[in-house]
PLY file of the C-alpha trace (Angstrom):
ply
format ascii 1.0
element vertex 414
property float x
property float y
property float z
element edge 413
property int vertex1
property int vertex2
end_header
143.77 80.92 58.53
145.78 83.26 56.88
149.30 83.45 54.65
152.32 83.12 56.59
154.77 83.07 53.41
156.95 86.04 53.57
155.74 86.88 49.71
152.51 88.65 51.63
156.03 91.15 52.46
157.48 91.36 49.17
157.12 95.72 48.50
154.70 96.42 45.92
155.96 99.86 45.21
159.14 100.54 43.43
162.13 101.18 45.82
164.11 104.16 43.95
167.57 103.80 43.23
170.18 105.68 45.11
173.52 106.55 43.47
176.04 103.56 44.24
178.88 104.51 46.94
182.13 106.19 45.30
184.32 106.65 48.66
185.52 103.47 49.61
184.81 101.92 53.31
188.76 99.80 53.17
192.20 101.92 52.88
193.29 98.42 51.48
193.51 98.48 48.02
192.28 95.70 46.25
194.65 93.12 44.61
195.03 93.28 40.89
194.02 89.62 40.81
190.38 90.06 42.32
187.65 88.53 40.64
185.32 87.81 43.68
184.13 89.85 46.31
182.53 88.03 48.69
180.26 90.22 51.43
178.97 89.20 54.78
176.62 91.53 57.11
177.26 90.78 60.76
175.37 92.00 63.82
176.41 90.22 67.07
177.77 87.29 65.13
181.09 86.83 67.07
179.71 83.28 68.11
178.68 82.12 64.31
182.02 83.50 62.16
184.58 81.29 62.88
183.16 78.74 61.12
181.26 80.80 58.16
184.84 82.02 57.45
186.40 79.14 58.08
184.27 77.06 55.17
185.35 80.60 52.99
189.29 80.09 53.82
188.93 76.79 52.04
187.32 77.46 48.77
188.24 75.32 45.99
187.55 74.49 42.15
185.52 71.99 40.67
188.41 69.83 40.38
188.77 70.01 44.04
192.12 72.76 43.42
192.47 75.68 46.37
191.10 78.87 44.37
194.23 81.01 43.47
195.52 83.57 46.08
193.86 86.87 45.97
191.73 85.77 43.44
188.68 86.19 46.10
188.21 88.30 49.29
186.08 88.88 51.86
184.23 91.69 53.75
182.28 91.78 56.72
180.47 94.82 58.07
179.97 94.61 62.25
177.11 97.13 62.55
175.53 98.30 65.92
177.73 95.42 67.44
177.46 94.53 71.44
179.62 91.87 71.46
183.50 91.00 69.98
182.24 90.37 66.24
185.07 92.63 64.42
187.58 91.30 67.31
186.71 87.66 66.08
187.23 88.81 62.52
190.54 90.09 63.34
191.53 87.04 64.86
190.70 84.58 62.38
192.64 86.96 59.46
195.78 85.85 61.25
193.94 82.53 61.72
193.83 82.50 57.98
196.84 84.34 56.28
196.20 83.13 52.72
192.43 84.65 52.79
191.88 88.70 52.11
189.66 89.06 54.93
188.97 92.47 55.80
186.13 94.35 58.46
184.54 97.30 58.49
183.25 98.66 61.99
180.04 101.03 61.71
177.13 102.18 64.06
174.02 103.31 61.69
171.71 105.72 62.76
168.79 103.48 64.14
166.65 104.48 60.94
169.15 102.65 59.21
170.19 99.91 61.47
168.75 97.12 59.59
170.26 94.63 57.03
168.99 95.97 53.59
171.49 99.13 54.32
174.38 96.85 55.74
174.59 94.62 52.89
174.22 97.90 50.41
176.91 99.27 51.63
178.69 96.17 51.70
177.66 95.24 47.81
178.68 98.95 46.88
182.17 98.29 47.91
182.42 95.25 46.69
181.68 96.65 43.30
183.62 99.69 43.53
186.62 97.23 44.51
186.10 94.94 41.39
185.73 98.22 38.96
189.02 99.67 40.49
190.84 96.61 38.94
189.00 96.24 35.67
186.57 93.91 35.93
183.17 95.18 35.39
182.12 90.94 34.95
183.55 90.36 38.53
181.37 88.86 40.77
180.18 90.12 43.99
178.76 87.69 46.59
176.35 87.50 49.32
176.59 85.24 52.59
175.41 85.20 56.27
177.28 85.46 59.26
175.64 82.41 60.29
175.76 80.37 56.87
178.55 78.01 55.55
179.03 77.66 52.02
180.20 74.76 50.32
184.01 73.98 49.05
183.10 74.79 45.51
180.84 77.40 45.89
182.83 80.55 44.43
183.87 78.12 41.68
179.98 76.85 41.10
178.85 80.38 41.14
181.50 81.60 38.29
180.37 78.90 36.01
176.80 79.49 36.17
178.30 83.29 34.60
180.09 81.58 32.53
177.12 79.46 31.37
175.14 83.18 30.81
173.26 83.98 34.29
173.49 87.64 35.01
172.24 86.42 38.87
172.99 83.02 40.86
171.14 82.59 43.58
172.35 79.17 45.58
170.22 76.24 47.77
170.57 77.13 51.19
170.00 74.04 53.38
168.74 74.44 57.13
170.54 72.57 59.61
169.04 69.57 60.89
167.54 70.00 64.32
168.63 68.46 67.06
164.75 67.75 67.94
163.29 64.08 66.99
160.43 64.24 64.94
160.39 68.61 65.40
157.37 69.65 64.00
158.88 72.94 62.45
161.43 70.61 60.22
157.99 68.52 59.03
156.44 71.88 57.34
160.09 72.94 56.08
160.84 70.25 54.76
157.31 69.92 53.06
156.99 73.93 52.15
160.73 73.27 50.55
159.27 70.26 48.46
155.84 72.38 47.39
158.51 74.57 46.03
160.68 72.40 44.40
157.30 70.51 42.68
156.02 74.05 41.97
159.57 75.24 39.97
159.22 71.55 37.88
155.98 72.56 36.68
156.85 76.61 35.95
159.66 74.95 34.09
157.61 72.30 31.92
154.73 75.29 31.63
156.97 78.40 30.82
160.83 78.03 30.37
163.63 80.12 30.68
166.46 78.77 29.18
169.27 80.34 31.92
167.06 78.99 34.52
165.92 75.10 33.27
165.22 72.62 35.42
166.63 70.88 37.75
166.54 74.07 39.65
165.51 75.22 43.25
163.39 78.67 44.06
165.94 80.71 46.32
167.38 83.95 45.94
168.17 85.37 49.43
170.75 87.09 50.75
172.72 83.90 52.25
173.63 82.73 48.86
173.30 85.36 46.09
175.79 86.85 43.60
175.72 88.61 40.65
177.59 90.51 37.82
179.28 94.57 39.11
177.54 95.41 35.60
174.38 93.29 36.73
174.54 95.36 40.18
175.42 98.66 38.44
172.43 98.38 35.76
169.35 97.67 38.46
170.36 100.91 40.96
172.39 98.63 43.08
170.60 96.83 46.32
167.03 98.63 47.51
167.55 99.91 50.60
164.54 98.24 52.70
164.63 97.15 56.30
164.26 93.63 55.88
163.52 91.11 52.00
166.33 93.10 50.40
167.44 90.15 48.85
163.90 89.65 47.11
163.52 93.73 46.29
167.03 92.94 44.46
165.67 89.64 42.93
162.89 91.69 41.46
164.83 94.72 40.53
167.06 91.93 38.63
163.97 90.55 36.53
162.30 94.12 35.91
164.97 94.52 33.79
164.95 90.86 31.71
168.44 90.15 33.71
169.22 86.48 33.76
169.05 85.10 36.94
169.70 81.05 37.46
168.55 79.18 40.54
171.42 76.81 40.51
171.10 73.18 42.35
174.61 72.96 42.01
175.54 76.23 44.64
174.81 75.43 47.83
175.10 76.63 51.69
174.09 75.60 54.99
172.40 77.87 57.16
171.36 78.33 60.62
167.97 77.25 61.98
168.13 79.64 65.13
164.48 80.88 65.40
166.13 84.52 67.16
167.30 85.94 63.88
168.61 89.71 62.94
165.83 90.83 60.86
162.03 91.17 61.10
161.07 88.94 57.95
163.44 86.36 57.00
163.88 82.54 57.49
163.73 82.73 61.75
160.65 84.62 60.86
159.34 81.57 58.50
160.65 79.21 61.36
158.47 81.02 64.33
155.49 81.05 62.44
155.50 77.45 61.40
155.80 76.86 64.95
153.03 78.84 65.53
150.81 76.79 63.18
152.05 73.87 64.61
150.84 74.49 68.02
147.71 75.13 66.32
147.35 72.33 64.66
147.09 74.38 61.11
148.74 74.14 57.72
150.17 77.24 55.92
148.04 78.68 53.24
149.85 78.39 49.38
148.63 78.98 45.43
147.16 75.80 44.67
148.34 73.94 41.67
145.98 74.91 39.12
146.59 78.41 40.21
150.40 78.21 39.52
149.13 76.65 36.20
146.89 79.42 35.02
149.57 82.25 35.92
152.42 80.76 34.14
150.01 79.44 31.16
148.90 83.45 31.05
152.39 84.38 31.25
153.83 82.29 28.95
151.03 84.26 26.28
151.50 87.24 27.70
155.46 87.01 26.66
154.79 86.11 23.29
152.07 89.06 23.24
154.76 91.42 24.47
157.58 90.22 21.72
155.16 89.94 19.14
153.81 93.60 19.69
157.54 94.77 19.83
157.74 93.17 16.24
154.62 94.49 14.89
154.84 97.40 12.69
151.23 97.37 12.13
150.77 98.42 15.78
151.22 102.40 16.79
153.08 103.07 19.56
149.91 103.97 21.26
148.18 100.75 20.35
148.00 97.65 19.82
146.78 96.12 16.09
143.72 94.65 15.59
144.94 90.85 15.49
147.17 91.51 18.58
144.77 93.74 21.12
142.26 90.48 20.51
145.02 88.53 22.17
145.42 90.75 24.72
141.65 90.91 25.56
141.96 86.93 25.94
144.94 87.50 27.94
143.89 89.56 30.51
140.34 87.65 31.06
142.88 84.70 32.20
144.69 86.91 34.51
141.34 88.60 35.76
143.10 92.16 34.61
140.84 94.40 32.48
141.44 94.75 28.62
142.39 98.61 28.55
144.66 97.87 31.38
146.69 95.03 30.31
146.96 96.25 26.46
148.60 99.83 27.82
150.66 98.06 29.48
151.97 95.69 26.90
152.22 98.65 24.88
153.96 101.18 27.58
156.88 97.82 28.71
160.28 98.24 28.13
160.90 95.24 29.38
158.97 91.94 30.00
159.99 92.01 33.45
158.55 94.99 34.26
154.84 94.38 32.23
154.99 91.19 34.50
155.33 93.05 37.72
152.82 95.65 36.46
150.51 92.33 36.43
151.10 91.39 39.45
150.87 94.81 41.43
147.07 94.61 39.82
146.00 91.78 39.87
146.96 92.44 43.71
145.07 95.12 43.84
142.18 93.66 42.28
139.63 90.77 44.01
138.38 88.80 40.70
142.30 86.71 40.86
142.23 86.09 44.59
138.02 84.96 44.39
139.10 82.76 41.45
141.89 80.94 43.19
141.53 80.96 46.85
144.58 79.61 48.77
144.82 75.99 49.50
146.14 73.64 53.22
149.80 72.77 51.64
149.06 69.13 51.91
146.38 69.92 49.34
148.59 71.79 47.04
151.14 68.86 47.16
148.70 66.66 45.72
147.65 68.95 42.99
151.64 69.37 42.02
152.43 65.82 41.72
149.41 65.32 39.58
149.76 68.15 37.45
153.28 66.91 37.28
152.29 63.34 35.97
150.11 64.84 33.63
153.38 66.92 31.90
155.37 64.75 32.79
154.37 60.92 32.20
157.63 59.12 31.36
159.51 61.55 33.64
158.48 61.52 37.48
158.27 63.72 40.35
160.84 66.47 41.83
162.59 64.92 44.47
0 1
1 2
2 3
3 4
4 5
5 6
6 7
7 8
8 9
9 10
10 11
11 12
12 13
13 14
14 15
15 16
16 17
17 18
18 19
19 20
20 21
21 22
22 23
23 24
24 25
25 26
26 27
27 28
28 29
29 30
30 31
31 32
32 33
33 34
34 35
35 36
36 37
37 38
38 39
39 40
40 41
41 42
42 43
43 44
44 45
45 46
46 47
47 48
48 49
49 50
50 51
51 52
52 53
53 54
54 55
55 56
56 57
57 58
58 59
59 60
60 61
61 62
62 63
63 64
64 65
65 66
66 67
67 68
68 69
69 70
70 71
71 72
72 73
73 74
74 75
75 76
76 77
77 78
78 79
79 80
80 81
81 82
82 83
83 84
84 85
85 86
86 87
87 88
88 89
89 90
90 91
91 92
92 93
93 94
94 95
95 96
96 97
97 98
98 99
99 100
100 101
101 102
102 103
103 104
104 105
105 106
106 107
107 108
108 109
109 110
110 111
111 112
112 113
113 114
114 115
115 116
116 117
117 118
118 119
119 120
120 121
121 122
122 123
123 124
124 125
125 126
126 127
127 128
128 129
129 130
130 131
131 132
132 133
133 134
134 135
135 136
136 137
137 138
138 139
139 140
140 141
141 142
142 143
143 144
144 145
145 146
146 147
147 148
148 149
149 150
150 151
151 152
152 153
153 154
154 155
155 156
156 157
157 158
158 159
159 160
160 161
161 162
162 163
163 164
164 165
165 166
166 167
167 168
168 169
169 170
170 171
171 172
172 173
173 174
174 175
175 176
176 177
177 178
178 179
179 180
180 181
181 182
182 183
183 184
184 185
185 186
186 187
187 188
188 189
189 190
190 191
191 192
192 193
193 194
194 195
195 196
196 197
197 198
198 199
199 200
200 201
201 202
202 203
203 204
204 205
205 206
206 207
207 208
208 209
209 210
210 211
211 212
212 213
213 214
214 215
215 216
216 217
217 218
218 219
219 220
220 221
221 222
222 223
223 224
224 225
225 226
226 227
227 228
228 229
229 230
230 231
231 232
232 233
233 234
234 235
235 236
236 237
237 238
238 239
239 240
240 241
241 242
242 243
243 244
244 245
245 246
246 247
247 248
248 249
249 250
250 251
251 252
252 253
253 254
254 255
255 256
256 257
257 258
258 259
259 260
260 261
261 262
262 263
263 264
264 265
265 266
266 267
267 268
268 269
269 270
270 271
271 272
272 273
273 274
274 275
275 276
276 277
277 278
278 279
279 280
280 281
281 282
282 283
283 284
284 285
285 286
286 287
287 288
288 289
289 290
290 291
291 292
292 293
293 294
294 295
295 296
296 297
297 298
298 299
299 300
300 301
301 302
302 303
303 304
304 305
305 306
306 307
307 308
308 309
309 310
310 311
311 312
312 313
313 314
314 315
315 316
316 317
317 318
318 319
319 320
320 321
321 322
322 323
323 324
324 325
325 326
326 327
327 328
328 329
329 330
330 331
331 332
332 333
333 334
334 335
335 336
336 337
337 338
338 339
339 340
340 341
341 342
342 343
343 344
344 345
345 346
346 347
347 348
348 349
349 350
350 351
351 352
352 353
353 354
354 355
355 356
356 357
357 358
358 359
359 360
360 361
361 362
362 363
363 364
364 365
365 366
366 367
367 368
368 369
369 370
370 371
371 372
372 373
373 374
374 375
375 376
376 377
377 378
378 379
379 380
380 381
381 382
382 383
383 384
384 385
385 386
386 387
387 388
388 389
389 390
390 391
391 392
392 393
393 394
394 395
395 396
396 397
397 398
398 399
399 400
400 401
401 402
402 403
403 404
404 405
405 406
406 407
407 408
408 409
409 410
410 411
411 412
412 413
């Protein structure tokens, strides 16, 4: 019984950045007034975009007030298309006078017929759009063509920046299937709670302040935005057939950008188990099915694994800042007092001593010593003998008791 989370396809190797796009794809200028850019991949989607753009025609502020004309747009690339999506599009910009809605018709080459290089091209415009009318803090943001986003979910998004997130990314919500008692919903609606239990306890363990709880663990590309000088200072979106949206989530903390998990932005998404790309959720769905049919659980880091990585962590961060304080320590080495940390360090992250102290010495960032953990202790067998995945039922259980044990007066994630 083996992993079926798509982190087992997160890319260990660093996806160089390419130069961001300079020629625009639209002859339509921008309005002066633009401060989102909302950007929507679409591959056969004529069926699914009348009503993703219809819940975008009708975005309001969190006092329930339409959003101010040309204050947002929207852009959808039809790629390698075989049905009427950029006909649809067309249609429903008459539908919808008041709403910027603009489409972009392209057939990649089939190396790059995927989604990572659809929605690059489509976040490159959308930042060259919001820098052509000053606003470097503009926001660019990320649907599907089969995902509605709430009323307030432009408005939610902007006050998250406001609030000091770099990143948002938003709760996307499956929709209910039509199914009694369907198996698949069972494990996502339990993998979706091991989640929720697990961010509690990363909270309570090892906080970040932009990111506090109550929070949610999604960053994907059906609700995701983020800063044009955010975009510009990571390289702009990896360009990867399929987990973009996690290869820019990473590429976002390797450089100690703030990125906030906010309960409060939210979408709906399709639970279609035929999806566009390799690895995403109608991936997740097929193989839960699969396991059901088996009569199996998904395998998951069992609660006192999460605990040991974020306890380690949490040192490791103070190791890192303290090191960056220390003038005692060369910048070849670590002092005495400190490189005894370290040594205690890396024995709880099963990482050797000469390893982990270069390393703390060598970071520019904390984000990128923490991936630099990761990638080894991946590479390594003394973490993965240590703590062996658990069934998910199992690593409920050890959640909601490590949870009671932080937490007594508090309770459980719901």
């Amino acid at each position: 019984m083996t992993s079926v989370l798509p982190s087992r396809f997160h890319a260990a190797h660093e996806v160089a950045a390419s130069p961001l796009l300079e020629r625009g794809l639209l002859t339509v200028p921008p309005r002066p007034e633009l401060c989102y850019s909302v950007i929507i991949p679409a591959k056969d989607e004529a069926e699914n975009l009348p009503a993703t753009l219809a819940a975008l025609a009708t975005q309001v502020d969190e006092q329930g007030q339409p959003l101010p004309l040309y204050s947002y747009e929207v852009i959808v690339l039809a790629n390698n298309c075989r049905d009427a999506t950029a006909h649809v599009v067309r249609q429903l910009a008459q539908a919808y006078p008041q709403l910027a809605l603009h489409v972009i018709e392209r057939t990649l080459p089939p190396a790059e017929a995927h989604v990572g290089k659809a929605r690059r091209l489509l976040m490159d415009e959308a930042a060259r759009r919001l820098r052509s009318v000053g606003r470097p803090h503009g926001i660019i943001a990320s649907t599907d063509a089969d995902t509605r986003v709430a009323p307030t979910w432009l408005a939610s998004i902007a006050a998250e920046i406001a609030a000091g997130a770099d990143a948002v990314g938003g709760r996307i919500v499956a929709e209910v299937p039509t199914q009694r008692n369907c198996p698949v919903r069972r494990y996502h609606l339990r993998d979706a709670a091991y989640r929720l239990l697990a961010a509690q306890l990363e909270h309570l363990i090892d906080p970040d302040p932009v990111d506090a709880w109550p929070r949610h663990h999604q960053h994907f590309g059906a609700s995701f935005a983020l800063t044009v000088l955010a975009y510009e200072q990571v390289g702009g979106l990896p360009v990867v057939p399929y987990l973009e949206d996690e290869a820019l989530y990473q590429a976002l903390c390797g450089h100690d950008l703030r990125v906030r998990h906010s309960p409060a932005v939210r979408v709906t998404t399709s639970a279609r188990h035929e999806g566009r790309v390799a690895v995403g959720l109608s991936w997740q769905l097929r193989e839960w099915a699969a396991l059901s049919e088996q009569l199996r659980e998904p395998l998951v880091a069992s609660g006192p694994q999460l605990t040991a990585q974020w306890q380690a962590r949490r040192q490791l961060r103070q190791l890192w800042q303290a090191v960056k304080n220390d003038v005692h320590s060369s910048g070849a080495a670590l002092s005495p007092t400190l490189h005894a940390v370290g040594v205690r360090i890396a024995d709880m992250l099963g990482l050797t001593k000469q390893m982990l102290c270069q390393a703390v010495v060598e970071a520019v960032t904390f984000g990128a010593l923490w991936q630099c953990v990761q990638q080894e202790q991946a590479t390594r067998q003394q973490w993965a003998q240590r703590w062996p995945p658990v069934a998910l039922s199992c690593a409920l259980a050890e959640l909601r008791m490590l949870l009671k044990q932080h937490t007594p007066l508090v309770g459980e994630a719901q």
